[in-house]
C-alpha positions as CSV (number, residue, x, y, z in Angstrom):
1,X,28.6,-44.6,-34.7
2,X,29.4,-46.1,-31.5
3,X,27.7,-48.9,-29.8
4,X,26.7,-47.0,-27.0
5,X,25.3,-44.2,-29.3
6,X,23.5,-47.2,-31.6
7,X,21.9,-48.5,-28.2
8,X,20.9,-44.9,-27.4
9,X,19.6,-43.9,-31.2
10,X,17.3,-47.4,-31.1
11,X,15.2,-46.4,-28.0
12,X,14.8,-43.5,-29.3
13,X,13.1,-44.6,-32.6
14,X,11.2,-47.0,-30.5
15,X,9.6,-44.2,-28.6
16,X,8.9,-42.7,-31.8
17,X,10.5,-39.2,-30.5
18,X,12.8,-36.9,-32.5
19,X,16.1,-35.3,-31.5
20,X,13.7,-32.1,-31.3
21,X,11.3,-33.9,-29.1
22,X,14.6,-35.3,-27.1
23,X,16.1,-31.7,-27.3
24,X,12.8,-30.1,-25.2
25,X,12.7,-32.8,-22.9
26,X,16.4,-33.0,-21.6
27,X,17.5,-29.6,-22.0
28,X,20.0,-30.4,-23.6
29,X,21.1,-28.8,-27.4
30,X,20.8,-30.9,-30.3
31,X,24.1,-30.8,-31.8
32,X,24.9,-32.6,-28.2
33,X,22.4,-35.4,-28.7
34,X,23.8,-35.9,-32.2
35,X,27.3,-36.4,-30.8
36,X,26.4,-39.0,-28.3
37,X,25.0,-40.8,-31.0
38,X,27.7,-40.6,-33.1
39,X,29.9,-41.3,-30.5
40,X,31.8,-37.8,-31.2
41,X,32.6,-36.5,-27.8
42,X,35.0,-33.9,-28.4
43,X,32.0,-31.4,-29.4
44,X,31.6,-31.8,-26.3
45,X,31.9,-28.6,-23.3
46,X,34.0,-30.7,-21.3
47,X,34.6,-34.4,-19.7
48,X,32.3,-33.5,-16.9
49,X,29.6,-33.4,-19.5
50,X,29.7,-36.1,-21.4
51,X,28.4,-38.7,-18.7
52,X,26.0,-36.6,-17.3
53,X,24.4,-35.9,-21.2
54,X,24.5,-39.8,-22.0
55,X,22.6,-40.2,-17.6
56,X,20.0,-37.8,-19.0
57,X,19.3,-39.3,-22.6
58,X,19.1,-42.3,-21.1
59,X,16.6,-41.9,-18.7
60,X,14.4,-39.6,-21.0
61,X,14.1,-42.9,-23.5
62,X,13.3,-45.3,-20.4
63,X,16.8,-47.2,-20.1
64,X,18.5,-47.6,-17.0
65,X,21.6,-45.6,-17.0
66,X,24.0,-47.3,-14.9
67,X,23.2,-50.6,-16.6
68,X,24.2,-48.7,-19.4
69,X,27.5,-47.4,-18.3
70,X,28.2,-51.2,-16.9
71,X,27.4,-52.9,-20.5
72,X,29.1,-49.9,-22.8
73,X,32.0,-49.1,-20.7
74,X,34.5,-49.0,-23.0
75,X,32.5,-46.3,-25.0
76,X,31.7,-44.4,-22.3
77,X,34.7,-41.6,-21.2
78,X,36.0,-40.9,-17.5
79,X,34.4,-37.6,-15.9
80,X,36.5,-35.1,-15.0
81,X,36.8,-32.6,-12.1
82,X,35.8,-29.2,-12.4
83,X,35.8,-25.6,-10.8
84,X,38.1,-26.7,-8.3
85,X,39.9,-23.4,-7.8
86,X,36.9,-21.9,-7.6
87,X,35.6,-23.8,-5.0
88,X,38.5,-23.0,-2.9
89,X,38.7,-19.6,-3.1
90,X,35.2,-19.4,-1.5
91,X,36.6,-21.4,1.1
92,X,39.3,-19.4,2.0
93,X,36.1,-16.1,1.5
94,X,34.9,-18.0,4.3
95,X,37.4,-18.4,6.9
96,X,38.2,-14.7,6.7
97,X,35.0,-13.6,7.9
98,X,35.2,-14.5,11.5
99,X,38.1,-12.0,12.1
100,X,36.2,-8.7,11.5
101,X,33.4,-10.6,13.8
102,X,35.8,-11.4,16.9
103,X,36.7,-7.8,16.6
104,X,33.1,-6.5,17.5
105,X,32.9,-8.9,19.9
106,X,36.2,-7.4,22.1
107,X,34.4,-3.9,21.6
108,X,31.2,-4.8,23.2
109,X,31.9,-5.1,26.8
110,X,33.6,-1.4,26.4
111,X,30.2,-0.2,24.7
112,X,28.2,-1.8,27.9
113,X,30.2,-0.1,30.5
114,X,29.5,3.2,28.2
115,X,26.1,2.8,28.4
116,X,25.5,1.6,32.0
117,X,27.7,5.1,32.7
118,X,24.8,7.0,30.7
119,X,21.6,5.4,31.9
120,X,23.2,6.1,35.7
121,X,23.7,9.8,35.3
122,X,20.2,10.3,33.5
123,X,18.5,8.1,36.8
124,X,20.4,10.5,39.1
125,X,19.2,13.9,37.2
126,X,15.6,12.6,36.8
127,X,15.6,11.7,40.7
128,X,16.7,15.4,41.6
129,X,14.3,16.6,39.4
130,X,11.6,15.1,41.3
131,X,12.1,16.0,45.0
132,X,13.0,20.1,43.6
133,X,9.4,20.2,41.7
134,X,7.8,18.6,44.7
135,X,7.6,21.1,46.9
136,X,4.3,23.2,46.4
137,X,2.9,26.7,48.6
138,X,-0.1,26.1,50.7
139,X,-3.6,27.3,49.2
140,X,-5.7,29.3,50.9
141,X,-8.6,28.0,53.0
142,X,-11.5,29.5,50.6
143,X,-10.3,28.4,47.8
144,X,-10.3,24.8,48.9
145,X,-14.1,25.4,50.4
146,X,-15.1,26.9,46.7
147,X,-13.6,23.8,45.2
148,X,-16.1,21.3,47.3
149,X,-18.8,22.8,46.9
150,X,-18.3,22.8,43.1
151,X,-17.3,19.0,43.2
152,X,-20.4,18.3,45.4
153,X,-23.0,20.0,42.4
154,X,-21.0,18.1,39.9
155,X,-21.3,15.0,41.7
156,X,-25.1,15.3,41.9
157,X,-25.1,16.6,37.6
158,X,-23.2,13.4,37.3
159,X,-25.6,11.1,38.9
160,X,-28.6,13.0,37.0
161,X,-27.1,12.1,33.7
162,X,-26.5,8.4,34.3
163,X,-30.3,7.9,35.1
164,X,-31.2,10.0,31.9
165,X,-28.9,7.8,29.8
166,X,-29.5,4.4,31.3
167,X,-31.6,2.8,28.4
168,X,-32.2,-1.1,27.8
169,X,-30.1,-3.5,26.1
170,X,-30.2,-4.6,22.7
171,X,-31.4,-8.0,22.3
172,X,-28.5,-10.3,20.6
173,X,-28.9,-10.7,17.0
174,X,-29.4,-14.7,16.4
175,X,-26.5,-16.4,15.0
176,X,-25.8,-16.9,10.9
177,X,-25.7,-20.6,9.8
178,X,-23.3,-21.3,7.0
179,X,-24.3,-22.9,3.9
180,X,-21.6,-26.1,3.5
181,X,-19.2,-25.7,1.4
182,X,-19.3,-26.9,-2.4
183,X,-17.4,-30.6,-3.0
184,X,-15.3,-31.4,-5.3
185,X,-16.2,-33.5,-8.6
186,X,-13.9,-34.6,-11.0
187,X,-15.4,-36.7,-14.2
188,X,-13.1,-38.2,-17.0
189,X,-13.5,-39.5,-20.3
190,X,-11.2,-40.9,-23.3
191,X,-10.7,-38.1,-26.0
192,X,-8.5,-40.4,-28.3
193,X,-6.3,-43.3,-28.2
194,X,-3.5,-41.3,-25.9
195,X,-5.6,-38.4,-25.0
196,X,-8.1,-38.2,-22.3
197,X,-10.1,-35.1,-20.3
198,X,-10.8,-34.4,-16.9
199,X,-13.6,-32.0,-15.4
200,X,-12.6,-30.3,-12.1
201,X,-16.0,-29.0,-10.5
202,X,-17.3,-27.5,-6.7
203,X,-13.8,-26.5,-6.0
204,X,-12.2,-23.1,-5.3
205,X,-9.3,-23.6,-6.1
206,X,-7.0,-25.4,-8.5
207,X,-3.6,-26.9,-7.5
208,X,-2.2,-29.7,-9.1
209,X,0.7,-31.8,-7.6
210,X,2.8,-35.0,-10.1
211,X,4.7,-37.1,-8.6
212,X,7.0,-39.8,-10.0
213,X,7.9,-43.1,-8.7
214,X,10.5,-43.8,-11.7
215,X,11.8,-41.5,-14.8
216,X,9.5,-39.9,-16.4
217,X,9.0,-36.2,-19.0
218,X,6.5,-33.6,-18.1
219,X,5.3,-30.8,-19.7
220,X,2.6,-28.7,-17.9
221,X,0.5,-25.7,-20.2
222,X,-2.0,-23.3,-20.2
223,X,-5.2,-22.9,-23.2
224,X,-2.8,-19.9,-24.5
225,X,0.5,-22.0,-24.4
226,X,2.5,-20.8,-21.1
227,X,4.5,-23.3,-19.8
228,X,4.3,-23.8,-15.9
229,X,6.9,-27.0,-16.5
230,X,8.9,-28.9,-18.4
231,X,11.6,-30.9,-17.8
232,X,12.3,-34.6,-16.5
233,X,11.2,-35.8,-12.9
234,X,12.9,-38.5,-11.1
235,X,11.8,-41.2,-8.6
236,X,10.5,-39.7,-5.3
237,X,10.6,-36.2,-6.8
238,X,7.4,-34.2,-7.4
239,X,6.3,-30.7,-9.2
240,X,3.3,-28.7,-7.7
241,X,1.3,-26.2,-9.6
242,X,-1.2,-23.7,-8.6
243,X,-3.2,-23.1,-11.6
244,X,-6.5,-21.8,-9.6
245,X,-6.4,-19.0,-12.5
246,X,-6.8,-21.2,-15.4
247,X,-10.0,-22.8,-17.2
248,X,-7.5,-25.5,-18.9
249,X,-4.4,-26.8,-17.9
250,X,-2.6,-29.5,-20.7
251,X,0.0,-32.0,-18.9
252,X,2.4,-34.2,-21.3
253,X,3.6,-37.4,-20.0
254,X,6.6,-39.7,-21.2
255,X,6.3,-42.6,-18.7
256,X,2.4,-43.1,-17.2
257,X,3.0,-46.4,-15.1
258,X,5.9,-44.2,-12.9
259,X,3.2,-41.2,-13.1
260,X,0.8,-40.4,-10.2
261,X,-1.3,-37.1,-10.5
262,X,-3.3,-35.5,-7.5
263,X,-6.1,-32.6,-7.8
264,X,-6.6,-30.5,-4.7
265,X,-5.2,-33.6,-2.9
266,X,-7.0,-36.1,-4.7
267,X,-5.8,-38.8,-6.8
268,X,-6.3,-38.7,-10.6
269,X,-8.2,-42.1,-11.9
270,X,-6.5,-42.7,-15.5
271,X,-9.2,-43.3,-17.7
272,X,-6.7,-44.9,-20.1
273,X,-4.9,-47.5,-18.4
274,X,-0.8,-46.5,-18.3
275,X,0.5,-50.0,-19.1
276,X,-1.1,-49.9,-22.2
277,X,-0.5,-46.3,-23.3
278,X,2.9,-45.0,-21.9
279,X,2.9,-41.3,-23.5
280,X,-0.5,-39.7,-23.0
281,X,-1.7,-36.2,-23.2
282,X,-4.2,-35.2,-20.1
283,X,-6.5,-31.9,-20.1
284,X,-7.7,-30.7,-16.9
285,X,-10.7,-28.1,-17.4
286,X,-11.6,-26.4,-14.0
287,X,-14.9,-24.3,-13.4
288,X,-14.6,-22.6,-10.2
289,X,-17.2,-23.1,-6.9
290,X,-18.8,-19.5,-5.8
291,X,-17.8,-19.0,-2.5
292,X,-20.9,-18.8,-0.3
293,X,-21.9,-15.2,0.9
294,X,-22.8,-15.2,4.5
């Protein structure tokens, strides 16, 4: 075993987590975690690998991983460079496409001058349609007499109706006054030495947002055991979940002190305090506020 790995395998233990535990946390498989350890690095998929593996147990046991690299650096192998061709060929992917693009380009003024051509002729044709269809014979003189006399008794029908139909307004109907809206309530209380649980009330919905100000493991379920997250956070990064659906959501924390939890915006209050306890489990039951009917 190397020193590096021995360094590694004693934080561990001190945690009081399992390669299992380790293995759900960072993702990665088992029979990696036993090689760092060991300090058997050819199991390994490849050079690239091998730093980034030791980065990630590190941080999931609470050590500082370049410190690490600094102290242990002659167990600790070079990285390599990968995908290289691969990363080329999509360059050269990319510089081909603006050939087929300049090529519509030198077509469009030819397809403007087509269809300036078009809209010119149909102008033209619509314009000597016009003046041809203008041109109307001259009614007779009685017909145009019939036709005032029967505008002048629709007129006076017209006027007859209006004072028939001309009723009074309705008066406004007065203006609904909303009940306020409920306000959020959230109560906490210490359910064992690590485990404490929170009551989300008078709120409609249920979101959920951790941040982290340093390393730190989360795992975020539901009452029937889906998993909305799981996986390390690092400083300045942050996981939002909507879990307006559920009556329980269970969250799993490595590292409380680089922990901060918000509920519909509002800051959690630990009711176990983090320096003393730095794994906890926290249970967030939610009743959900009617939404007043109007």
């Amino acid at each position: 075993m190397s020193e590096l790995g021995n360094r590694l395998k004693q934080a561990r233990e001190e945690k009081q987590l399992t390669l299992d535990d380790l293995q759900t946390m960072t993702k990665i498989q088992k029979r990696y975690l036993i090689g760092i350890e060991e300090g058997n690095y050819k199991i390994m998929p490849g050079q690239f690998y091998v730093r980034a593996f030791i980065k990630q147990y590190a941080e999931a046991v609470g050590l500082d991983p370049d410190q690490l690299f600094e102290d242990y650096k002659k167990d600790v192998p070079d990285s390599g460079q990968d995908e290289l061709p691969g990363q080329l060929s999509r360059v050269q992917t990319q510089r081909e496409l603006p050939e087929s693009a300049s090529k519509a380009i030198d077509l469009l003024p030819k397809l403007l001058i087509i269809l300036l051509i078009v809209a010119a002729a149909v102008v033209i044709w619509m314009v000597n349609q016009n003046s041809s269809g203008s041109e109307e014979p001259a009614k007779p003189k009685s017909e145009s007499i019939s036709s005032e006399v029967k505008m002048d008794e629709s007129l006076k029908n017209k006027d007859t109706d209006e004072k028939a139909e001309e009723k009074p307004a309705p008066e406004p109907e007065p203006a609904k006054v909303e009940p306020p809206a409920p306000k959020q309530a959230i109560s906490g209380k210490e359910t064992g030495s690590a485990s404490s649980s929170y009551a989300v009330t008078g709120a409609e919905k249920l979101e959920i947002e951790i941040s982290a100000k340093g390393s730190t493991w989360i795992g975020v379920k539901n009452s029937k055991g889906k998993s909305f997250f799981s996986g390390v956070l690092n400083s300045g990064k942050s996981q939002k979940i909507d879990a307006s659906n559920e009556n329980e959501v269970k969250i799993r924390i490595g590292n409380m002190p680089n922990t901060d939890i918000k509920v519909n915006g509002e800051p959690l209050k630990y009711v176990i305090d983090p320096s003393k306890k730095m794994t906890q489990s926290i249970t967030i039951t939610y009743t959900k506020a009617e939404k007043s009917s109007s």
